[in-house]
N, C-alpha and C positions, 0 to 999 in steps of 0.2 A: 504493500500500500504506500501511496505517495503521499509523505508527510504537506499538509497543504496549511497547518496549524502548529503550536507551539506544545500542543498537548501528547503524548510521546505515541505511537505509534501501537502499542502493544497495549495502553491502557484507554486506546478508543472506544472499544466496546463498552466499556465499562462505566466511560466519560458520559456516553448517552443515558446511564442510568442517572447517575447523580447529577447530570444536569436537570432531568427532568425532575428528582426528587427535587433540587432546589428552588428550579421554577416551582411547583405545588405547593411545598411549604411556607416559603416567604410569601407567593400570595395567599395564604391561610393565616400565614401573623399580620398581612397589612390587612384582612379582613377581620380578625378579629379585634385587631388594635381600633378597626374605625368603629368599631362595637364596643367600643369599651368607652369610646370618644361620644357617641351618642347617651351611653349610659351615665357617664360623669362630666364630659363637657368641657373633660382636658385639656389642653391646647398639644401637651405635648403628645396624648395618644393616637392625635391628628396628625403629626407630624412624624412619630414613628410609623404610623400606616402607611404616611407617604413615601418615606424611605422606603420600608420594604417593597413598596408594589413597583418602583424604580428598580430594586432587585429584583423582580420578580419577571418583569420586563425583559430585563438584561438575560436572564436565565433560557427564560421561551426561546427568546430570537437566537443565542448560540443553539440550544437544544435542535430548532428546527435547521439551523444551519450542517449541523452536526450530522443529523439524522437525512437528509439531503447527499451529505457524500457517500455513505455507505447505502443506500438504499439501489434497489437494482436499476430505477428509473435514471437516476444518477448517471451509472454506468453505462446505460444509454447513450444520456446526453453526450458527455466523455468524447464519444465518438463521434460525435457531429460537431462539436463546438471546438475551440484550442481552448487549451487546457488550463492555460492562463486566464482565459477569465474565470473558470472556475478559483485559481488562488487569487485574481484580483474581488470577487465578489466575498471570499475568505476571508480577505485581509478588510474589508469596508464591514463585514458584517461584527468582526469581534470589535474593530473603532467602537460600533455601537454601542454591542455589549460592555465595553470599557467604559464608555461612557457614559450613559444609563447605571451603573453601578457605581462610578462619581459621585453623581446626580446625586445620588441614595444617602451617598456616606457626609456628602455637604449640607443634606436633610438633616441627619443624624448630630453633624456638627454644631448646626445653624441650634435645633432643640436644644443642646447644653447649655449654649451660651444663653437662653432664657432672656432675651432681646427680638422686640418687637417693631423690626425694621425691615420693609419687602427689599428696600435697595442693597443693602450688607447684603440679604439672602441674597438674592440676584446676582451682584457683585461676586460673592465666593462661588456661585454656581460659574459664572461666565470667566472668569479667570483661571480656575483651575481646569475647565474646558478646553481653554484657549492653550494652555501649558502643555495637556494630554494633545490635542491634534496637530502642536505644532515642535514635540517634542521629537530629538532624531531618533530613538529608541521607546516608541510608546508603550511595550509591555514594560519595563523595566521602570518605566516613568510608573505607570497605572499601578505597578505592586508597590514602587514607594510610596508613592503618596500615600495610598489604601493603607499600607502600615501605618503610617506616620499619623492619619487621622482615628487611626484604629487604635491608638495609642493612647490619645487624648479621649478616645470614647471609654474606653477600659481604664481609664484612669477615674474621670467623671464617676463610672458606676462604683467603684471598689470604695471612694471616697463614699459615694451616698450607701453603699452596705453597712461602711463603719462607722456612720453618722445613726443609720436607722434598725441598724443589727435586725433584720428580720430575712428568711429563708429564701423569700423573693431576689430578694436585689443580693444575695448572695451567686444564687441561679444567675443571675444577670452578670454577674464578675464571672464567672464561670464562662459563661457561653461566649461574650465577648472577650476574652483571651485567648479562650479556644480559636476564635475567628481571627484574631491575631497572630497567631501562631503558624495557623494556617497561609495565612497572607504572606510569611514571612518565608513559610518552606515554600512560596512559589516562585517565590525571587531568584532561589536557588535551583527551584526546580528549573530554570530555566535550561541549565546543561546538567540537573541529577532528575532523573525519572522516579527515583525511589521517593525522594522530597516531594513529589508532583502528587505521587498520589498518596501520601499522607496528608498533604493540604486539604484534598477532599474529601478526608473522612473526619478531617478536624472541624475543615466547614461543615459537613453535613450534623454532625453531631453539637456543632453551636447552634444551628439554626432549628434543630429539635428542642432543645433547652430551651429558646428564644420560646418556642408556639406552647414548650407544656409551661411556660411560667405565663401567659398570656388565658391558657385553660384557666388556671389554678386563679386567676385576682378575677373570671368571671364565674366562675364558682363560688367564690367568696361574698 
C-alpha cells in the first residue's frame, strides 16, 4: 500500500476504527455537554460542546477520507485518475482535519480564560489558523501547538481538582493528560510507528473519561 498519509502503513486498518470511535464519541460529549448547557445555563458547557463537535468534525472528515482509500471503489478510481490527486486531495483533506481540531482546542482555551470577548475568540481562532496553513511543516506545527495548548488545559483542570477535590474534575485531570500524552507520542510518532499508535489509544481512552464524567454530572 502506498503510504498517501502520515499514519504508518500497517496500523491503517486499525486507524479506521479509532477514527470513527472518535468521531462518535466527541460528538456524544458535544451533545451531551449542550444538554447539560440547556439544563444549567452554563456558559462554559456551551463552549465545551463546541469544542468537541469541532472534534468531532475533524474526526468524520479524516475517517471518511481514510475509509475512501482503502475501499475497493477507491481502487477503481486509482486507475483512471493520477495518483497524485489522490495525495493532493490527502494532503487538503487532513489541512482540514488539522484545523477543525485547532478550532476545538482554541474553544477549549478561549473557556479557561473565562472572558467574554467574541474578538480575542476570533482573534486566537484566526491566528493560530493562519500559523497552521502557512506553516512549512504543518503536522509538526498542529502537534505543537495541540501540546502546548493541551498543557495549559490540563493545567486549568488539575488546579480546579485541587481547589474542588471532588471525583469529577479528578476524571477530568485524568483524561486530559491522557490526551496530552497522546499528542505528545504523535510528535514522535512522526518517524516511530510504535508512538503513533499508543497516541491512539491514549486519545481514545481520554475521550471515554471525557463522555463517562459528562454521564455521571447528568445523572446527578
Amino acid at each position: 500500500m502506498v503510504s498517501v498519509s502520515f499514519i504508518p502503513d500497517w496500523f491503517f486498518p486499525y486507524g479506521l476504527f479509532f477514527g470513527l470511535a472518535f468521531a462518535i464519541i466527541t460528538l456524544a460529549v458535544s451533545l451531551y455537554s449542550f444538554k447539560v448547557y440547556r439544563l444549567s445555563g452554563q456558559r462554559q458547557s456551551k463552549l465545551f460542546g463546541a469544542a468537541f463537535l469541532f472534534f468531532s468534525a475533524s474526526y468524520f472528515i479524516e475517517f471518511f477520507l481514510n475509509l475512501s482509500i482503502v475501499s475497493e471503489l477507491n481502487e477503481k478510481i486509482i486507475s483512471l485518475i493520477d495518483f497524485q490527486d489522490i495525495i493532493t486531495l490527502t494532503n487538503l483533506s487532513m489541512v482540514v482535519h488539522m484545523t477543525l481540531f485547532t478550532l476545538g482546542l482554541i474553544t477549549l482555551f478561549y473557556m479557561i480564560l473565562g472572558v467574554k470577548n467574541k474578538w480575542i475568540y476570533s482573534g486566537l481562532m484566526l491566528v493560530s489558523v493562519l500559523f497552521l496553513l502557512l506553516s512549512a511543516n504543518k503536522i509538526i506545527f498542529f502537534f505543537i501547538l495541540s501540546s502546548i495548548l493541551l498543557i495549559i488545559i490540563s493545567i486549568y483542570y488539575l488546579r480546579h481538582a485541587i481547589k474542588h477535590k471532588n471525583s469529577k474534575s479528578v476524571l477530568m485531570v485524568i483524561a486530559f493528560f491522557l490526551l496530552l500524552f497522546g499528542h505528545i507520542h504523535f510528535i514522535f510518532s512522526i518517524n516511530y510507528e510504535i508512538e503513533y499508535a499508543l497516541g491512539s489509544f491514549l486519545e481514545l481512552a481520554s475521550y471515554i473519561l471525557i463522555l463517562v464524567n459528562l454521564l455521571r454530572v447528568l445523572k446527578k
